[in-house]
TORROFI-725508 format. One record per residue (C-alpha): residue number from 1; residue in three letters; x, y, z. Coordinates in pm, whole numbers. Each point is the difference from the previous one (the first is absolute). Layout:
residues N
<rec num="NUM" residu="ala" x="X" y="Y" z="Z"/>
...
END
This chain:
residues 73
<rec num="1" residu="unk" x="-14711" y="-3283" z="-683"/>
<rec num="2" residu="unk" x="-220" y="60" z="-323"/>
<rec num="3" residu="unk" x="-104" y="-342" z="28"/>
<rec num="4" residu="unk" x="109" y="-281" z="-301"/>
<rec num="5" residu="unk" x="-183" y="-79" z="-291"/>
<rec num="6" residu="unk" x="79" y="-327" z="-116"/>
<rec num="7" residu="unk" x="217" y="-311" z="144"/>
<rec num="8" residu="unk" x="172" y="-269" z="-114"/>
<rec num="9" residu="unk" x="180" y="-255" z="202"/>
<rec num="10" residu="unk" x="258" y="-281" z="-137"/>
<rec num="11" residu="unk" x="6" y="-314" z="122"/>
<rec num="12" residu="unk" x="348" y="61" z="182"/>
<rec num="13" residu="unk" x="-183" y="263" z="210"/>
<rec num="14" residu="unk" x="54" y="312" z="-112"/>
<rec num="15" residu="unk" x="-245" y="248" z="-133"/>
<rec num="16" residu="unk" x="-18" y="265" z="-193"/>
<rec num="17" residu="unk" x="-281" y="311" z="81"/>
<rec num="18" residu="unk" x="-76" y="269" z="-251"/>
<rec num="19" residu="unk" x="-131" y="282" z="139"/>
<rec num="20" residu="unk" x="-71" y="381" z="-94"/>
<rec num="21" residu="unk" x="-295" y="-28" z="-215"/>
<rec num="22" residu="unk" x="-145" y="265" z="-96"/>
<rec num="23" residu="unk" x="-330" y="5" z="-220"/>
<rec num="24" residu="unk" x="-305" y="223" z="-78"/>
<rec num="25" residu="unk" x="-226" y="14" z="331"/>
<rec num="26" residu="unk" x="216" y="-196" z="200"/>
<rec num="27" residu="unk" x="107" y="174" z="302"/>
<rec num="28" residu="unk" x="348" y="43" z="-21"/>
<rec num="29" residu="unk" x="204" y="24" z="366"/>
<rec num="30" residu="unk" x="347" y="116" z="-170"/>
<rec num="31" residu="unk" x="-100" y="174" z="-341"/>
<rec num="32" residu="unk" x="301" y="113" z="-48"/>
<rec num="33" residu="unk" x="243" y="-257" z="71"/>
<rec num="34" residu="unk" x="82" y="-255" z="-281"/>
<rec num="35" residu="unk" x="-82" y="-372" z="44"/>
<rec num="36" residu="unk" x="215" y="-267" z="160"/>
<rec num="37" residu="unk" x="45" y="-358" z="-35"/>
<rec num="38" residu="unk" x="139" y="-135" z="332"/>
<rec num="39" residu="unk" x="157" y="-323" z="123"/>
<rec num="40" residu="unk" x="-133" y="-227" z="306"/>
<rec num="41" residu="unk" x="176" y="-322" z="106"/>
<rec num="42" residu="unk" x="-284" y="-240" z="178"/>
<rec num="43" residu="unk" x="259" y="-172" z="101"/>
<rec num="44" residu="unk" x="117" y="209" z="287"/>
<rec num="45" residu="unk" x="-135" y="56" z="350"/>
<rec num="46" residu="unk" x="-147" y="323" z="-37"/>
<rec num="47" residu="unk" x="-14" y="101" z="-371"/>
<rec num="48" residu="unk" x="52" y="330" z="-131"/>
<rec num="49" residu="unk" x="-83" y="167" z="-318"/>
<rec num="50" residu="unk" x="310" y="130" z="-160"/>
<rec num="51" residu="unk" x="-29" y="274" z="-306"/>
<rec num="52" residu="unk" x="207" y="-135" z="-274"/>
<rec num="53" residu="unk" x="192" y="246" z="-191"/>
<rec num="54" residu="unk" x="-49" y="75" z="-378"/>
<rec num="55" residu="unk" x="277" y="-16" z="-264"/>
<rec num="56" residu="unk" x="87" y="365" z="-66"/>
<rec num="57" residu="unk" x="-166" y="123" z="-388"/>
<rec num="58" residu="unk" x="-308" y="-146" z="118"/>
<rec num="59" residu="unk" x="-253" y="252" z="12"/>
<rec num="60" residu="unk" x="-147" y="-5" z="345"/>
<rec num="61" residu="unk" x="-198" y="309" z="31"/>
<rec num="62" residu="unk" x="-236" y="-199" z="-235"/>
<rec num="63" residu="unk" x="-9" y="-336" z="157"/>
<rec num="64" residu="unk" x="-371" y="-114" z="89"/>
<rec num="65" residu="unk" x="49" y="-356" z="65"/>
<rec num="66" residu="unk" x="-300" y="-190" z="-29"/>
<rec num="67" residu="unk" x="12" y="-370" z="75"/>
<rec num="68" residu="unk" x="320" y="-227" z="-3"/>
<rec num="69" residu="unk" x="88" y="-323" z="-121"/>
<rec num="70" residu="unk" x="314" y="-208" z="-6"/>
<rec num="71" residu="unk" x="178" y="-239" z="-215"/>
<rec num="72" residu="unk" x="232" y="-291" z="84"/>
<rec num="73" residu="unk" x="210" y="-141" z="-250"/>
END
């Protein structure tokens, strides 16, 4: 709904979308909600971003994800 930031996509097909930037004199469309990193599997029919949930401790009200990168071992 705010729109993602940053993608990255493995070669199994799935991909993971930051989103919820939020930096000086870019319009912001949720300023108060934290960012997200969600889940899509390319695999499927019709794919669907899914919000993946953050280990508790973690301090979310801070998050400002910006960009993404993975790592396979």
């Amino acid at each position: 709904e705010a729109g993602s930031e940053d993608i990255d996509i493995l070669p199994n097909g799935l991909a993971f979308i930051s989103s919820g930037l939020k930096y000086p004199g870019l319009k912001s469309f949720a300023p108060d909600k934290p960012g997200e990193i969600f889940l899509m599997d390319l695999n499927k029919d019709n794919p669907r971003a899914v919000e993946l949930r953050i280990s508790r401790g973690f301090d979310l009200a801070s998050f400002n994800p910006h960009g993404i990168s993975t790592y396979i071992d």
